[in-house]
N, C-alpha and C positions, 0 to 999 in steps of 0.2 A: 795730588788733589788740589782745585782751585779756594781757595778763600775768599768772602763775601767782600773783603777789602780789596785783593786783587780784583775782582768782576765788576766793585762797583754797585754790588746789589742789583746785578741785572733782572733775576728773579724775582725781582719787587719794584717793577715799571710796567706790570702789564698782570693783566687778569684772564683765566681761562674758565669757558666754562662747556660744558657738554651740547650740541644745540640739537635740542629736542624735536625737532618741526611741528613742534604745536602751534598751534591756531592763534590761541589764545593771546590777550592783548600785552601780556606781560615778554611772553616770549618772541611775541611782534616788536617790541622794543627791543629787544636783547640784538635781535637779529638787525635790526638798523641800525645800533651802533656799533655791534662789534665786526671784526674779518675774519675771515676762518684765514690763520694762518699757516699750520701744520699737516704739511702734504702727507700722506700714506696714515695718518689714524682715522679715529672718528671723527667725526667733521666738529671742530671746535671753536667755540668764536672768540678769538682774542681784543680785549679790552686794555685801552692805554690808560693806564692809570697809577702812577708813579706813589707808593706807599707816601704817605703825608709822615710817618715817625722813620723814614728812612733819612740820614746825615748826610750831606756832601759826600763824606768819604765811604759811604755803602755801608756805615755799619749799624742799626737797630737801636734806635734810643729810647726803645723797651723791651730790650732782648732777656730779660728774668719774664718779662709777663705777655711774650709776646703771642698771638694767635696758634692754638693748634693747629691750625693749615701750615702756620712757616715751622713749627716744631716739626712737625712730620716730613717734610721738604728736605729729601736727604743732597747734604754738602757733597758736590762731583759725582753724584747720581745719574744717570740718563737724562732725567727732566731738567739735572740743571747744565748741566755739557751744550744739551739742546738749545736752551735761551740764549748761552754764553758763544754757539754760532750761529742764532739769528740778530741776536742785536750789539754785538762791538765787533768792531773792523777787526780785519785780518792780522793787523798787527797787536791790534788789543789781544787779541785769540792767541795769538803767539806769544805773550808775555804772560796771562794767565796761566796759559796750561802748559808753560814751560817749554815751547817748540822752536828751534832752532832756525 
């Protein structure tokens, strides 16, 4: 299983969220800045947005009081395997998850 130190924190450079196709003026923003990155789910719009209490070395420098969302965010999960082969290179990918 990857470690936040081996990835880097890649799960805390970018924000997802559900994209509704509401109308509405809130959802009209959402939709101009984010991209739907993630082909075969729901259409979701991903936002670049590199956690501000995330260290150089990927580790949480308020990891005792950090957000429910990153508590819940299971370590080598689907969701985070996912992140770890959209945003570091192949060889990064290779040393995280131990591949030959």
């Amino acid at each position: 299983m990857p470690s936040c130190l081996e990835c880097k924190g890649a799960c805390c450079e970018e924000f997802n969220l559900p994209d509704t196709n509401a109308r509405d003026d809130a959802s009209r923003w959402f939709a101009l800045h984010g991209r739907v990155t993630i082909p075969g789910k729901p259409k979701l719009l991903t936002f670049e947005c590199k956690c501000t209490v995330l260290s150089p070395d990927g580790s949480c420098l308020i990891y005792p009081d950090r957000p429910y969302i990153c508590r819940d965010y299971k370590n080598g999960g689907p969701s985070c395997l996912e992140v770890i082969q959209r945003r570091r290179t192949r060889e990064e990918r290779k040393r995280i998850l131990g591949e030959n």
